[in-house]
N, C-alpha and C positions, 0 to 999 in steps of 0.2 A: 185732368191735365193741368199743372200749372203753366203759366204764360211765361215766355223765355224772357231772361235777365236775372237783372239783380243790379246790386249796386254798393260801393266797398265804402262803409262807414264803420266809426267808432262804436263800440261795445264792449261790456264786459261780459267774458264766458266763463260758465262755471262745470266741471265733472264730478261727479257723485258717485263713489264706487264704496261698494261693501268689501272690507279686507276680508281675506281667506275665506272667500264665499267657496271655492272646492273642498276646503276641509269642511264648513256648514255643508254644503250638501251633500257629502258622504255622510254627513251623521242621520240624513234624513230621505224619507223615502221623495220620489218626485213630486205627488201632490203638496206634500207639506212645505219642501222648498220652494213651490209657485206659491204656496202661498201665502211666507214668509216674501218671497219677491214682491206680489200683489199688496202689503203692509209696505212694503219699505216706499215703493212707486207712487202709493195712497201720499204718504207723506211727503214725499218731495214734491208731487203734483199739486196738492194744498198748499205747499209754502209757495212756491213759485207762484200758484195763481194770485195767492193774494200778494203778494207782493212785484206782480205785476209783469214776471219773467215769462219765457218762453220754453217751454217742454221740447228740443229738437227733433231728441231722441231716446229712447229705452232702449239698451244694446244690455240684456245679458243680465249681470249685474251694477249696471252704470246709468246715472242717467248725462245727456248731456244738455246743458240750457242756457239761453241769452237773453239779453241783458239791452234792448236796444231802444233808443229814445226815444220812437212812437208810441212804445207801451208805457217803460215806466216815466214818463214827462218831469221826471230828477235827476239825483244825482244813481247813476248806473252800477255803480260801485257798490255805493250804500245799498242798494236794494238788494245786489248779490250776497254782500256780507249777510245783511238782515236774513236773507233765507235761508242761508247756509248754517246760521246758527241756528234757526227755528230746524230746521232737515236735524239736524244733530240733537238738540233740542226731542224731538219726535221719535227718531230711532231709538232713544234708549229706553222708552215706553215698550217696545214690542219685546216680548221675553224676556230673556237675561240681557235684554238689549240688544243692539247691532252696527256691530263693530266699521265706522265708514270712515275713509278720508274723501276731503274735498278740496280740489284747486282753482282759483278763479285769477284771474288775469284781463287785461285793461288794453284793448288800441283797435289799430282796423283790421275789418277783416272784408271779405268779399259774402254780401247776405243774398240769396235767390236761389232761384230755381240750378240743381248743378247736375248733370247725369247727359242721358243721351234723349234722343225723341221720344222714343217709346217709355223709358223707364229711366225715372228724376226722383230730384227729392229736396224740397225745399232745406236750405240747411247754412250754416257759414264756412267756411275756409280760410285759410290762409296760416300765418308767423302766429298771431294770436290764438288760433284754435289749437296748433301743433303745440304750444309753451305749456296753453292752460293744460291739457291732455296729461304733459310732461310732470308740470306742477304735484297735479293730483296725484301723479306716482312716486310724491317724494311725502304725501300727506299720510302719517299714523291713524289708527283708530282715533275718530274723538280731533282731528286736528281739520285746520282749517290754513292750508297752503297758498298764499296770495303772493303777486308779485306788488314791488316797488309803486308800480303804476297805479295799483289796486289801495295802498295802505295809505296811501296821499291823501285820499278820499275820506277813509275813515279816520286817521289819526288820532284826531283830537275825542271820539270815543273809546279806542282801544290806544292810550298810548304806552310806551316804553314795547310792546310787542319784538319777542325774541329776533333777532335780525340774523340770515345765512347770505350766504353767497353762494350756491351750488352750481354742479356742471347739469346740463340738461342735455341731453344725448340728442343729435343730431344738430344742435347749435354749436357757431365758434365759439360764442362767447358767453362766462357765467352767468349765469342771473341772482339779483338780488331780490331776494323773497321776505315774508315775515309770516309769524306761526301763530294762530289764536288757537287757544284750547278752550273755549268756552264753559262755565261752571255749568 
């Protein structure tokens, strides 16, 4: 049982999805896409621990993780960025590689315990979690989809980073994003 609360601070969320993971796992019997999943989880959970993030969730072929100032005691951003290029970094080791986008995004959100008495689940919420979600589904194989709020931070190591403005479904208003591809 977690103890009830929480409390809505600043963080950066990041989502990790494998594209056309239904067409991978048609190609492949079910053991061997767990354990192609089991590889890919390996590696995201490595980069996130060392660099200090939080594991929230493994949903499927996704992971989702935070980015909050008790763990990493810097800059929240940069740590996201950092892992994200190590995650992408790591997946192209396993096979002929595997093919991920990832979104990461920067503000508050609501962090604790969310669910009902019996059955909770530590986790965050809120504008933040919904965009980053959104982000990652506008991220290509190999891409690394960050908002505005997110590039501030790293700037001055990735600068000139391609610049959009896109619609994000369920928001009024566009967001401005930027796109790392990392070598």
């Amino acid at each position: 049982m977690l103890p009830p609360g929480g409390a809505e601070i600043d963080l950066a969320v990041m989502f990790v999805d494998i594209r056309g993971s239904t067409a991978l796992a048609e190609r492949m019997d079910s053991r061997e896409y767990a354990g192609l999943l089991d590889k890919f989880y390996d590696i995201a959970s490595k980069a996130l621990i060392s660099n200090r993030g939080i594991v929230d969730k493994m949903i499927g072929d996704e992971v989702m993780a935070l980015f909050v100032p008790s763990t990493v005691g810097g800059d929240l951003c940069e740590a996201a960025v950092s892992t994200a290029v190590d995650i992408l970094h790591g997946v192209r080791a396993i096979g002929d590689g595997v093919p991920v986008g990832i979104g990461i995004h920067f503000g508050p959100a609501y962090v604790g315990k969310v669910g009902t008495e019996n059955i909770n689940d530590f986790t965050a919420v809120g504008d933040t979690v919904n965009t980053t979600a959104r982000l990652q589904g506008h991220a290509q194989a190999g891409e690394i989809v960050m908002s505005e709020a997110v590039y501030r931070s790293i700037a001055a190591d990735y600068p000139g980073l391609e610049s959009k403005t896109i619609e994000v479904k369920g928001r009024e208003q566009p967001v401005e994003i930027r796109v790392l591809r990392p070598d």
